[in-house]
N, C-alpha and C positions, 0 to 999 in steps of 0.2 A: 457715504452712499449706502452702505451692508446697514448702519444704524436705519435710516427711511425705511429700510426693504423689512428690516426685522418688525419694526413699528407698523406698520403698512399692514404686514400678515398677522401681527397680535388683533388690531383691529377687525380686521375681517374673522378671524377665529372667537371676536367676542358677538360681532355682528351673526354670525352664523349661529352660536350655540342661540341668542335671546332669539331667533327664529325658529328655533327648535321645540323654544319653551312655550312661546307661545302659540306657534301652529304646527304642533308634532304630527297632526293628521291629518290637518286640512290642505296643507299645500304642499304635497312631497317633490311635484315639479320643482318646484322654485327652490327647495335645500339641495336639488340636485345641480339645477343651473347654477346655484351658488360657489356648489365646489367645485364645478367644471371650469368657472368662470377665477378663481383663484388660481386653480392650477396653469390656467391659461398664461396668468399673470406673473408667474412663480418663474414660470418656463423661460417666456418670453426677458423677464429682468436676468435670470442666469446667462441666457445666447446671449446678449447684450454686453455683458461681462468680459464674460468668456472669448466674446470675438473682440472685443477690444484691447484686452492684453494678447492674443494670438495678433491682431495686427501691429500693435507696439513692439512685438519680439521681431517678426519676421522683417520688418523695416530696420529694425538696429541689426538684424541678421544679414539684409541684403548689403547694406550699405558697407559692414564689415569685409563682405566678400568682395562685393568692388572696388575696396580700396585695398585691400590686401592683394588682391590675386590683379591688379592691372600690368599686363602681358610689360615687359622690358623690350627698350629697344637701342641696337647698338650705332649711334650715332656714326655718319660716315664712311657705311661700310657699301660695297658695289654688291651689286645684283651679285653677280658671279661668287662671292667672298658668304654672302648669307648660312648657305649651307656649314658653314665653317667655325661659325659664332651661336657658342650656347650660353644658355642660363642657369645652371642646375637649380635643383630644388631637393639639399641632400636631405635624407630620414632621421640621421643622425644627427643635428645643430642646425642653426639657423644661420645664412650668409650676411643677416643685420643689414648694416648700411649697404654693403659690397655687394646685396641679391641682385644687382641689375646693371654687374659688371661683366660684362663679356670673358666668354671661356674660352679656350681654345683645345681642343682633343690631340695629342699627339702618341707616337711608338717609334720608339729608337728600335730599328730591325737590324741586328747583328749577327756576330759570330765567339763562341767565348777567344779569349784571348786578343781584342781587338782592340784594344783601349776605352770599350764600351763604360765601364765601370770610372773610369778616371771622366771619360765627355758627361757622364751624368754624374757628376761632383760639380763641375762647372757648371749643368744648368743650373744643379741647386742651388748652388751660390746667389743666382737670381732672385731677390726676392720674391717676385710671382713668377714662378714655374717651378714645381713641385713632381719628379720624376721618383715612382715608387721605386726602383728596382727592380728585380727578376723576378716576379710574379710567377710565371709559370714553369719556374725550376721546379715547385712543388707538382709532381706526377699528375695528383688526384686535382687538380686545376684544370688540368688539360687533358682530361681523360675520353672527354667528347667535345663535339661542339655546342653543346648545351651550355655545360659549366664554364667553358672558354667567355662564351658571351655572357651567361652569368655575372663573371668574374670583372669581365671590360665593364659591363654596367653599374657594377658598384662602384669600380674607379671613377668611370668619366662623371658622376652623380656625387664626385666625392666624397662618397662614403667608405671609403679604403683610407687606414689610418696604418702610415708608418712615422721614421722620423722628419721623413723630406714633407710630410703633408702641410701644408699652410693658410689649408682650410677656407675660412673667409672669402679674404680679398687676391685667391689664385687667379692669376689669368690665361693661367695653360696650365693644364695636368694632364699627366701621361705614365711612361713604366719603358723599361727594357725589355725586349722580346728575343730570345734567341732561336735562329731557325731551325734548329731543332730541336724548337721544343712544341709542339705541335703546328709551329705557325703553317709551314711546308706541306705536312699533311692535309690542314683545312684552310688551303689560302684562297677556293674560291669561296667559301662561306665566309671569310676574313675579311676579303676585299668587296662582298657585298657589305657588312657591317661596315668598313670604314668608310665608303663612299657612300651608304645611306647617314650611318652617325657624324659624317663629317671630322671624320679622323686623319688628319695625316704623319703620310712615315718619312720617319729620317734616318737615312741609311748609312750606314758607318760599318767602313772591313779596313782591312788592312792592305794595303797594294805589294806588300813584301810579306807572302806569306810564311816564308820560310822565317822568318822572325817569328810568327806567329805561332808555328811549331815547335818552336825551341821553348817558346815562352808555358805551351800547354805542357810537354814534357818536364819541364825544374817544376811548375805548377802541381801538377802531378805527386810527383816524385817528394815532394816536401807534405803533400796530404800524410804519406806513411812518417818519413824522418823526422817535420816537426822540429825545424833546424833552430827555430826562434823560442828559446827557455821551453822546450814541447810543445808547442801551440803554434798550427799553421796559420799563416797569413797567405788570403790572394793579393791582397793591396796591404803598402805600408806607408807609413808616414813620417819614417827617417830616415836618415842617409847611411848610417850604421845599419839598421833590420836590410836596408837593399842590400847592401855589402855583404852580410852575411850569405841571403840567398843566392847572391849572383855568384860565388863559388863553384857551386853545384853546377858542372858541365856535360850534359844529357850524351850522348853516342845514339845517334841517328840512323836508323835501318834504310840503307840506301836502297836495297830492293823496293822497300816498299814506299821509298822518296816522291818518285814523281806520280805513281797513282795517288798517292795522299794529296799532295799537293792538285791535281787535276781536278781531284772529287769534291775537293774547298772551292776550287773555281766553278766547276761548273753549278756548285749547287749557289754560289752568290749569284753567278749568271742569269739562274732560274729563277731567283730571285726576285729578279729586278725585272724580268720577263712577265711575271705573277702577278705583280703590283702597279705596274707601269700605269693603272688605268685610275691610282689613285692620285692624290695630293701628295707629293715626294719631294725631299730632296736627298743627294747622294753627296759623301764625303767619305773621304778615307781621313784614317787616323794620324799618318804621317804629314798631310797637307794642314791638320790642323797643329801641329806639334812647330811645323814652321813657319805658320803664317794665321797671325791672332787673328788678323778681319773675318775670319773663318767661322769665327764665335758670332761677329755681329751679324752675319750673314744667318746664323742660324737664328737668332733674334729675330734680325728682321721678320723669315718665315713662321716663327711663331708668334708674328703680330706685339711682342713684348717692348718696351723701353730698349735701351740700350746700355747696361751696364759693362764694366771690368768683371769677367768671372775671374774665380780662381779656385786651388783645388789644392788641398792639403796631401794628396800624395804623390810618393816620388818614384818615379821608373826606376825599375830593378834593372834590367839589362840594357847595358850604356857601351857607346865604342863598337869597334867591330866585330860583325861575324866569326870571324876565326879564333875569337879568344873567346867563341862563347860554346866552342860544340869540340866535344872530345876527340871526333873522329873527323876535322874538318876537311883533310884532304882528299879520304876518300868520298867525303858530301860535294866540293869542289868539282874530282872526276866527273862525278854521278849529275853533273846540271851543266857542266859546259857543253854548248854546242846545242842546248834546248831550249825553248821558251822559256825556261825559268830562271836561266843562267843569269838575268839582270839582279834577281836575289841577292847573288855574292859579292853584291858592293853594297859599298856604305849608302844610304839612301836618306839618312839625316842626323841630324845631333840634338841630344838632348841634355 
């Protein structure tokens, strides 16, 4: 086609000069219609061109775009349930086959020392469900509520990379949230985020707090000691490293017993007061330690299959209460005859 067009204009450019030659005076109209009338022609074969490779792209353009970006949809799911099922579309990799697998958003809302850290071993164990960890232990996370949602949007978009992340083909991603670590301060800007973003929380404390206590005290107390060849562990994963730690027997300030313990309840109370108006579910750590359908229960809520979790580590403080606190008797004194007094029994075996 450029061959014609080049051939085309030679011709006219010989046509034009032997007009020249021959009537340089007499007909200056007509060498001017001449080149008007070339250029007309020049113009016109360019647009011509020109629009027709602009139409060739933009149709391989559109056609690209509506087959790439055709919206997913999650087979099965009730009106009510919608809100709840996402698709991400992370920055970071591409979801491949899996892009038009259903997501599910969740937050384990805890307290440290609650068995949080061991229930999200178990989710991971899952193969789709991908729980980051404690996120906003780091200060400068949760320093507003800016960076807060910041932070939740590059999770739920999975683009947050740790070990637990499985990218792809996850069908729930979420993280451990402790309440205080900003959640309590911003839990009405929290709980608009999760009930617009379709997050829900699963709540996990301990119904024996005074275990709880003992457990943050040796916890504590071995950051300095470092009882394991100089290096602290919160979680371990032999039955020798437990042994070692569960030695260390804390002496508990009973003055300050029952206000401690009040201030754990009522802030879990508050809690669950905060949240009430999202997608929830509530569990303690002891009802999971003795009764596994616990786990499929929490599957269920996260829309997942139903596997066997399991969890590579092993509880450090085993048996009873009284062989775990220095000054037991007088902790005994200090709670009989109170709401808390149910504390001083055995309440499960692990």
């Amino acid at each position: 086609m450029l061959d014609e067009f080049f051939l085309t204009s030679l011709y006219l450019f010989k046509f034009q000069d032997s007009l020249i030659m021959k009537n340089p005076k007499k007909n200056p109209l007509a060498l001017r219609m001449v080149v008007f009338m070339f250029v007309m022609v020049c113009g016109v074969y360019i647009c011509s061109v020109c629009l027709r490779q602009y139409s060739a792209h933009s149709s391989e353009h559109l056609l690209k775009v509506q087959v790439g970006e055709r919206p997913c949809e999650a087979p099965n799911v009730e009106p009510s349930e919608k809100t709840y099922v996402h698709f991400p579309k992370p920055k970071t990799f591409s979801r491949s086959e899996c892009a038009c697998n259903p997501v599910r958003y969740f937050a384990i809302l805890s307290t440290q020392r609650s068995g949080s850290g061991w229930f999200e071993t178990l989710l991971n164990s899952h193969i789709n469900i991908s729980s980051n960890g404690e996120i906003f232990s780091v200060k400068v996370r949760r320093s507003n509520i800016s960076t807060i949602v910041g932070t939740l949007d590059k999770i739920y978009n999975l683009d947050w990379f740790t070990s637990a992340s499985k990218n792809e083909c996850t069908a729930a991603i979420g993280l451990k949230w402790m309440l205080n670590q900003g959640l309590m301060q911003n839990h009405e800007e929290i709980v608009k985020y999760f009930n617009a973003k379709g997050v829900s929380a699963i709540f996990l404390f301990r119904r024996n707090l005074l275990r709880r206590m003992i457990s943050i005290l040796a916890n504590s107390y071995d950051q300095n000691a470092k009882l394991l060849n100089g290096t602290h562990k919160s979680h371990v994963h032999s039955t020798h490293e437990a042994e070692i730690l569960a030695r260390y027997k804390p002496t508990l300030n009973t003055t300050l017993l029952i206000p401690n313990l009040r201030q754990v309840d009522d802030m879990v109370t508050k809690s669950l007061e905060y949240f009430k108006s999202t997608r929830h579910i509530f569990l303690y750590y002891e009802d999971i330690v003795k009764n596994a359908t616990k786990l499929m229960d929490v599957q269920d809520f996260l829309k997942v299959p139903r596997r066997d979790l399991n969890s590579r580590q092993v509880k450090i403080h085993r048996g009873s209460l009284s062989s775990q606190v220095e000054n037991w008797v007088d902790v005994e004194k200090t709670l009989k005859g109170t709401r808390y007094e149910s504390y001083l029994h055995e309440d499960y075996k692990m």
